[in-house]
N, C-alpha and C positions, 0 to 999 in steps of 0.2 A: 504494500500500500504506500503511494504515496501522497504528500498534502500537497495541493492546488488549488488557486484561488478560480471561482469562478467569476469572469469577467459581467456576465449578468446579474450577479448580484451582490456584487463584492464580497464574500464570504468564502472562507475558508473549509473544503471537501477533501475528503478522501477518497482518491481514486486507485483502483485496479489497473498497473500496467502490466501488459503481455510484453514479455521479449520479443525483438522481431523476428522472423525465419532470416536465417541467411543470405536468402536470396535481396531482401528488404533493406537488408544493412548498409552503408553505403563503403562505397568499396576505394573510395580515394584514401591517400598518401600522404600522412602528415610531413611536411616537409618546413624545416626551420633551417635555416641560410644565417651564419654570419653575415653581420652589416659591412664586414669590413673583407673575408678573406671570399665569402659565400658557400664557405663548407657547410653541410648539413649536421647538425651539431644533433638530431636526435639522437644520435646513437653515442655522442660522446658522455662523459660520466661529467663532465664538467665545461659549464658553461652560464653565463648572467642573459638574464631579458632587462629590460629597464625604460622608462618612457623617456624620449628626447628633452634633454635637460631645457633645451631651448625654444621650444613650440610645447613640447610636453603631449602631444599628439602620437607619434610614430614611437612604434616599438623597435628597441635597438637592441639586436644579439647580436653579444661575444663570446668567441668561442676561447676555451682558456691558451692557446695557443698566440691567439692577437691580446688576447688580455697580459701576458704574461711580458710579452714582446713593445708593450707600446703601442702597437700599431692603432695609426689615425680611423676613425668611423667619421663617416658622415652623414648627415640626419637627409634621405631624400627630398623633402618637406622643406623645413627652413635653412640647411644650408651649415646646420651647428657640427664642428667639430671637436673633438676631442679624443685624445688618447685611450 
């Protein structure tokens, strides 16, 4: 069970979810890119997300490789850099 608000009435239900079949599920690829190297960092054991210091908008992944190294990011958005 779990709780849901219903939009009709604003109140608070409990609903019954089915898992979906297999077939239902969706079948894309999470995929997370460094901002700076564009490695796919799901599979690394270490790695930061963080919003753009300077618009605060766009999500910035380091993967610990450019985090360790210095290397520059840049925000696609505003243009903010930083190590």
């Amino acid at each position: 069970m779990v709780k849901k608000i219903n939009k009709e009435n604003n109140k608070t239900e409990e609903v019954l979810v089915t898992p979906k079949e297999p077939s239902e599920m969706s079948t894309s690829i999470v995929r997370l890119e460094c901002t700076t190297c564009h490695t796919n960092v799901v599979t690394e054991n270490s790695f930061i997300k963080f919003k753009c210091p300077g618009c605060g908008e766009v999500e910035i992944i380091r993967c610990e490789r450019c985090r360790k190294s210095s290397n520059i990011y840049k925000c696609p958005k505003c243009g903010f850099e930083g190590p």
